[in-house]
Every structure is written in structure tokens, then in C-alpha cells.
ZANUKOL-170212 format. One record per residue: residue number from 1; residue in three letters; z, x, y of N, C-alpha, C, CB in turn. Coordinates in Angstrom, 2 decimals. Last residue first. Glycine has a CB too. Layout:
N
{NUM, ALA, {Z, X, Y}, {Z, X, Y}, {Z, X, Y}, {Z, X, Y}} ...
END
This chain:
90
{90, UNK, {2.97, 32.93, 12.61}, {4.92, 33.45, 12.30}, {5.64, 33.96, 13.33}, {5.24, 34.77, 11.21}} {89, UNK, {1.17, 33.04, 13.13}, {1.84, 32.00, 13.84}, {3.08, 31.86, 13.57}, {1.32, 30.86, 13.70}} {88, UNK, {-0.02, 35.41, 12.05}, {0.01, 35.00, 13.62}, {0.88, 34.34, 14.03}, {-0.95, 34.34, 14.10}} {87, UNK, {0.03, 34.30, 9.36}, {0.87, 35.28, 9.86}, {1.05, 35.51, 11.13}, {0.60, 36.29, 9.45}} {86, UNK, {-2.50, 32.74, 9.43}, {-0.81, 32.24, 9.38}, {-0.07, 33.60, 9.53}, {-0.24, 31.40, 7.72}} {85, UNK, {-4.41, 34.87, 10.20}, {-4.05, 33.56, 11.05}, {-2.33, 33.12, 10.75}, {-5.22, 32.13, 10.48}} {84, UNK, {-4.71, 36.27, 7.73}, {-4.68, 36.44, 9.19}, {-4.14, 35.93, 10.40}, {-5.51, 36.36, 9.43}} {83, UNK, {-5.24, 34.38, 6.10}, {-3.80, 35.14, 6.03}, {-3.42, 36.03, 6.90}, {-3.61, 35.84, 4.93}} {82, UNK, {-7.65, 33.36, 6.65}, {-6.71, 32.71, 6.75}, {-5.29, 33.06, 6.93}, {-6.85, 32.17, 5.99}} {81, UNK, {-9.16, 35.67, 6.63}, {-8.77, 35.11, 8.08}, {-8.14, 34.08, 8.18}, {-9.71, 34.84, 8.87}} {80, UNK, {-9.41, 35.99, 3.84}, {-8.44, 37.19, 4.55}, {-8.19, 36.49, 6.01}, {-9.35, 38.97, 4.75}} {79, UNK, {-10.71, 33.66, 3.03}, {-9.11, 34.36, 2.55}, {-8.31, 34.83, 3.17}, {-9.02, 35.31, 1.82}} {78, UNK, {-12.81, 34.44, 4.08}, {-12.16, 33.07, 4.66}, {-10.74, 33.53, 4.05}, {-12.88, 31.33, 4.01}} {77, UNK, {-13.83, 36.52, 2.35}, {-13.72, 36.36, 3.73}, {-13.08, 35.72, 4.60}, {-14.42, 36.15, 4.02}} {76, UNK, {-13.85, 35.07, -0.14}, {-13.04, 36.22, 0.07}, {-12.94, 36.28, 1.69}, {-13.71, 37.59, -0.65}} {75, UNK, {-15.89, 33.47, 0.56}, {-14.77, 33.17, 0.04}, {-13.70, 33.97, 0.55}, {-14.86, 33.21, -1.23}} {74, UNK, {-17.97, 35.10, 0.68}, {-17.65, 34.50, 2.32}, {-16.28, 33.74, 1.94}, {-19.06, 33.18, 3.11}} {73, UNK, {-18.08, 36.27, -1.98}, {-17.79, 37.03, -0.45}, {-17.27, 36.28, 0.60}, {-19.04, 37.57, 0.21}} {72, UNK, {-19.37, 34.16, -3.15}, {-17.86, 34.81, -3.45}, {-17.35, 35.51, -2.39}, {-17.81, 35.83, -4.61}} {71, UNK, {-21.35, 33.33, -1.64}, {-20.58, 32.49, -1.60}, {-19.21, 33.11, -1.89}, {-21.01, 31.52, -2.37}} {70, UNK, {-24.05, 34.70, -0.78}, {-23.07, 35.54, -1.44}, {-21.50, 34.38, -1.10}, {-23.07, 37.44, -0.58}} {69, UNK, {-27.26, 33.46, -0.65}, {-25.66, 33.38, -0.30}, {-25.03, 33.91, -1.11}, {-25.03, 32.17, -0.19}} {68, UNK, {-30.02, 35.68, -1.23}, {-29.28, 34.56, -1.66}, {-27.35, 34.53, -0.90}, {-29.40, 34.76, -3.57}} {67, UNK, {-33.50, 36.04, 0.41}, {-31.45, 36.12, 0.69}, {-31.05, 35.30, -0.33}, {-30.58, 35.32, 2.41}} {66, UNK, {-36.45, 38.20, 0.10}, {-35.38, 36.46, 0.06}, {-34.21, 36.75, -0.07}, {-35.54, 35.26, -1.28}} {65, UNK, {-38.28, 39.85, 0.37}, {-37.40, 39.46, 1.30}, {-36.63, 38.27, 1.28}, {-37.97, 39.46, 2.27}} {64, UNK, {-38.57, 42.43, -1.93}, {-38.82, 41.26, -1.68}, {-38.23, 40.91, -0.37}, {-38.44, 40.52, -2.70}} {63, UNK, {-38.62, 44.99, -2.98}, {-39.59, 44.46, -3.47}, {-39.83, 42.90, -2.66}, {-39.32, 44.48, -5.00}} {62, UNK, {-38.10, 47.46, -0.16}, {-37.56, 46.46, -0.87}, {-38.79, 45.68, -1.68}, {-36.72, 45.55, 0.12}} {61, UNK, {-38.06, 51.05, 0.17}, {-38.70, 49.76, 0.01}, {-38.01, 48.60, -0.99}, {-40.09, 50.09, -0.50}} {60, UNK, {-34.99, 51.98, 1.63}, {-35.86, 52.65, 0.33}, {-36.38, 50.95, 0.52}, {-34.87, 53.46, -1.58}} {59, UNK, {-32.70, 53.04, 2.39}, {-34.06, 53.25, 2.91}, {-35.04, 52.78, 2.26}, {-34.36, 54.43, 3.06}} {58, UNK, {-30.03, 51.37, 1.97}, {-30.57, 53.07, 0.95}, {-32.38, 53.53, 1.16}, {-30.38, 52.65, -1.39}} {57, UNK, {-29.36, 49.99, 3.69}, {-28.25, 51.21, 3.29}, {-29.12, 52.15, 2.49}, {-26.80, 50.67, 2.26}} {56, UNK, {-31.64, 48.49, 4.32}, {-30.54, 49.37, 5.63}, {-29.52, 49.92, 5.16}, {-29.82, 48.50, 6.81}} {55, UNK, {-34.49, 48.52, 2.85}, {-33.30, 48.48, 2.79}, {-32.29, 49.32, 3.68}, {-33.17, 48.65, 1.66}} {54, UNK, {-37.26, 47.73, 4.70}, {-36.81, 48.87, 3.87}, {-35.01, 48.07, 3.67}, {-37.02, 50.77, 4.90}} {53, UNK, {-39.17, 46.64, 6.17}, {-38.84, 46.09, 4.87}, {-38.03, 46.67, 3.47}, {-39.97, 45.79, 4.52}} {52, UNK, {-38.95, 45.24, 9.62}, {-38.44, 45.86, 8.21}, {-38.59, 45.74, 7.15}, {-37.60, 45.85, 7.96}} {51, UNK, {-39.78, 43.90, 11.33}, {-40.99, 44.22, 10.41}, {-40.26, 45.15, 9.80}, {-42.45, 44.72, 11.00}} {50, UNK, {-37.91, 42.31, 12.84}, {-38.41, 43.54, 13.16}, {-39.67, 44.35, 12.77}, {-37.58, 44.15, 12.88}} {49, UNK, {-37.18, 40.70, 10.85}, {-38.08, 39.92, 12.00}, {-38.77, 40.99, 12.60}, {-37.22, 39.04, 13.21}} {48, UNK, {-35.75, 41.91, 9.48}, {-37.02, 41.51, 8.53}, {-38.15, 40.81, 9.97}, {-36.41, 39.96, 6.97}} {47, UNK, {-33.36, 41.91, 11.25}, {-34.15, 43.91, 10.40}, {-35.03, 43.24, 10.10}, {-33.43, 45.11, 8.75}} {46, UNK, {-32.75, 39.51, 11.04}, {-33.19, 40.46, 12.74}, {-33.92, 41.63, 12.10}, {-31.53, 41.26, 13.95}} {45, UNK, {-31.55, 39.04, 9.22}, {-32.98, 37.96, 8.90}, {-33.62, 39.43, 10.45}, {-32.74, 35.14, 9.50}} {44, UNK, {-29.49, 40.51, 8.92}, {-30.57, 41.23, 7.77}, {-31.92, 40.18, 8.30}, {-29.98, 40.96, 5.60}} {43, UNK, {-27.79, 39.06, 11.08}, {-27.96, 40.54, 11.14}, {-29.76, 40.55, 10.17}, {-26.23, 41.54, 10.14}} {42, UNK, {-28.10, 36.31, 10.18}, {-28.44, 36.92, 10.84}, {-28.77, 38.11, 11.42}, {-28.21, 36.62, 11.03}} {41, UNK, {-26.36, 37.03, 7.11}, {-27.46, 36.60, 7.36}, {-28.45, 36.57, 8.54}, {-27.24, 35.76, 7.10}} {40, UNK, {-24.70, 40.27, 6.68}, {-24.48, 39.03, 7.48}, {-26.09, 38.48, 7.57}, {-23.67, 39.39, 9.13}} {39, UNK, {-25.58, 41.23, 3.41}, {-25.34, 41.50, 4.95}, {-25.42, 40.49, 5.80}, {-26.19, 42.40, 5.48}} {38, UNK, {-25.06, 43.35, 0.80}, {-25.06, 42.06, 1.41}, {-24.90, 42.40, 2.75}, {-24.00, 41.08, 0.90}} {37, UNK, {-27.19, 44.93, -2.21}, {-26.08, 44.69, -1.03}, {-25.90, 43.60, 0.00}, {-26.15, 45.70, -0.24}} {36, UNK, {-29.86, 44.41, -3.60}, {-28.19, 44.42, -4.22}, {-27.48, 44.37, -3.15}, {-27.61, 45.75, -5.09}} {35, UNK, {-31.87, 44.53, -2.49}, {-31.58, 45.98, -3.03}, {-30.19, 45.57, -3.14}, {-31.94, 47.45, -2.03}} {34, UNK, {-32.50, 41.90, -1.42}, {-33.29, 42.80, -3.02}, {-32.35, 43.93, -3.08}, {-35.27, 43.61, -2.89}} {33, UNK, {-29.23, 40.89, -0.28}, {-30.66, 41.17, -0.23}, {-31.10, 42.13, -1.70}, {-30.96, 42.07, 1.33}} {32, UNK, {-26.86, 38.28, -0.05}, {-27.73, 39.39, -0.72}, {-28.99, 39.64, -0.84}, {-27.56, 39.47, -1.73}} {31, UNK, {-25.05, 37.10, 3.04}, {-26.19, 36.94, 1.90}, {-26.47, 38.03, 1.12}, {-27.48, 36.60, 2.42}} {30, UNK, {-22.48, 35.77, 4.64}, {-23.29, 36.97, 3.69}, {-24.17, 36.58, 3.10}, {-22.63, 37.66, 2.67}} {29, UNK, {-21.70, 34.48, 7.34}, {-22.97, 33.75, 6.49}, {-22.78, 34.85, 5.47}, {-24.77, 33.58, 7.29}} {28, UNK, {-19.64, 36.14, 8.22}, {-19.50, 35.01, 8.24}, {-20.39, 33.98, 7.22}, {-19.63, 34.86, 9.48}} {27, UNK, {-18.11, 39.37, 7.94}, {-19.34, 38.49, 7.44}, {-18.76, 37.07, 7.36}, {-19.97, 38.98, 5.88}} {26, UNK, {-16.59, 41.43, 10.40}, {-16.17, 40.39, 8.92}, {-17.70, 39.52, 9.01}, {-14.30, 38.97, 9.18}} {25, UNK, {-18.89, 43.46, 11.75}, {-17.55, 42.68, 11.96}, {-17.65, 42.03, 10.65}, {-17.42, 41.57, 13.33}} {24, UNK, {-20.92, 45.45, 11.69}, {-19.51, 46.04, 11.34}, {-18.74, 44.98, 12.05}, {-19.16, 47.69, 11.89}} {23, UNK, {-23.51, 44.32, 11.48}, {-22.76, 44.17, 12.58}, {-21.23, 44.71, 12.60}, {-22.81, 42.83, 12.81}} {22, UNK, {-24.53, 46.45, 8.87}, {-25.11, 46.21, 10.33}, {-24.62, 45.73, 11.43}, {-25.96, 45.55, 10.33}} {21, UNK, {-22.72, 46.00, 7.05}, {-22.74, 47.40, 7.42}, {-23.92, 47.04, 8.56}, {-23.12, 48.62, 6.04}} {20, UNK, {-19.75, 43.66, 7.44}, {-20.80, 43.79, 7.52}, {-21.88, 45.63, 7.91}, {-20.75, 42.68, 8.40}} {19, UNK, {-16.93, 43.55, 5.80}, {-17.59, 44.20, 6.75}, {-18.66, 45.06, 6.47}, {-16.81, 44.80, 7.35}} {18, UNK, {-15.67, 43.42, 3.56}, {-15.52, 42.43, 3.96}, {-16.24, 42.50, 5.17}, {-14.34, 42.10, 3.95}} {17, UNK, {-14.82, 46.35, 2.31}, {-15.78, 45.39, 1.46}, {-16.26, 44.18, 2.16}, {-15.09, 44.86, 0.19}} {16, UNK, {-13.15, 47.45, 3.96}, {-14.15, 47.40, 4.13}, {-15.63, 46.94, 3.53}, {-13.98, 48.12, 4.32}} {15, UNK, {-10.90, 45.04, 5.30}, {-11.30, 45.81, 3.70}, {-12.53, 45.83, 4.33}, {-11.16, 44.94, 1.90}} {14, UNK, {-9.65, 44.98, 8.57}, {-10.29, 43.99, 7.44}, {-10.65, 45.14, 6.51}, {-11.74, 42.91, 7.95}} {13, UNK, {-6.98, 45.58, 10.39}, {-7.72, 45.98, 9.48}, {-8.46, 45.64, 8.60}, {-7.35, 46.38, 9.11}} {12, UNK, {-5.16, 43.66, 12.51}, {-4.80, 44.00, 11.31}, {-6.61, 44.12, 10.58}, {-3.55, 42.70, 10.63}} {11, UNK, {-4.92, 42.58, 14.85}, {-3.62, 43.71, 14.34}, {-3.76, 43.67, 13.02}, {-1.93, 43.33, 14.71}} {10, UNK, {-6.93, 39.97, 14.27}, {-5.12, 39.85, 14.74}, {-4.35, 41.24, 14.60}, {-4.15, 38.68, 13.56}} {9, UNK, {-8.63, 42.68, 12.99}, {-8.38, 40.97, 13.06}, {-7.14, 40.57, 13.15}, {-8.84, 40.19, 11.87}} {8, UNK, {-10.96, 45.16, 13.55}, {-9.32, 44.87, 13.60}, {-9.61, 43.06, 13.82}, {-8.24, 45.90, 15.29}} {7, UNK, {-13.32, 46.19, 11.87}, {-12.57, 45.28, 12.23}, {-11.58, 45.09, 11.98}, {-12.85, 44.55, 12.12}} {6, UNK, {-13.84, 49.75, 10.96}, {-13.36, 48.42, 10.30}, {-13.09, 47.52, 11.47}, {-11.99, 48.59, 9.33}} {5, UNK, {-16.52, 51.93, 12.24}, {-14.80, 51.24, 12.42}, {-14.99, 50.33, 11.89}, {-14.03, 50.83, 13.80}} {4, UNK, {-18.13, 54.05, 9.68}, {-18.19, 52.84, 10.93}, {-16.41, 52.07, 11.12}, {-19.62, 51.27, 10.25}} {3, UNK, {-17.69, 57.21, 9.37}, {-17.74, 56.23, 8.67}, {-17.71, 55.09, 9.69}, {-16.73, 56.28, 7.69}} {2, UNK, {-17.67, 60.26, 9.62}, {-18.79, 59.39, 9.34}, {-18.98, 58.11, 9.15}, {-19.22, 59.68, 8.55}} {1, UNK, {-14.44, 59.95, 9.17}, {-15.52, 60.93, 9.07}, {-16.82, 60.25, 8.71}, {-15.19, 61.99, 8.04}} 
END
């Protein structure tokens, strides 16, 4: 209901913590933007190239435009497409 499809990865459902809310696939680069949330680095650099400066989940003016890597995330990320993978090859 309202909600964007999760990435299927091998037959299998990524967390929707792990998916990007602009390219709705698993985040490869994440970064965090001013308004706290994260979004695939290319995706969020395309909204700022656009002359965005609003935040793409809560509209709302951002004070800034600098990314920091969300390293725990892309962690977590690599996690899940690892356990993705070896189970494949079972």
C-alpha cells in the first residue's frame, strides 16, 4: 500500500532499510544527507545537479549539500549480498 517494491536479490527480498528511496535498489555508495537519511550517492548527487535542495523524503529545505559515507550501511549491505550469494551456490 503505497509503498515502493523492495529488491528481489537472487529470490530473495532485501530489508527495506537496505534500499535506496530514490533508486529502490540495494545502496552501493550510501551517503547521508542534511536531513539525516541516506541515499545512494549518485542518485542524491542527480537531485542536487537538478537544482534540488529540498530533501526527497521530507520536502523540506536542506541547510546544506555535503554527503557523508554511511560506511555502516554499505557494510550491512555487503552482508546481505554476501549471504545472498553463498546460498546461491548451495
Amino acid at each position: 500500500r503505497g509503498r515502493p517494491p523492495r529488491a528481489d536479490v537472487g529470490g530473495r527480498l532485501a530489508p527495506d532499510g537496505l534500499i535506496c528511496p530514490l533508486s529502490l535498489e540495494i545502496y552501493e555508495d550510501p551517503v547521508m544527507a542534511a536531513d539525516g537519511f541516506s541515499y545512494e550517492r549518485r542518485e542524491i548527487e542527480n537531485w542536487f545537479a537538478r537544482g534540488k535542495r529540498t530533501s526527497p523524503k521530507t520536502n523540506e529545505e536542506l541547510p546544506h549539500t555535503f554527503l557523508m559515507p554511511n560506511r555502516d550501511l554499505k557494510s550491512t549491505c555487503q552482508d546481505f549480498l554476501d549471504e545472498v550469494r553463498k546460498f546461491a551456490e548451495m
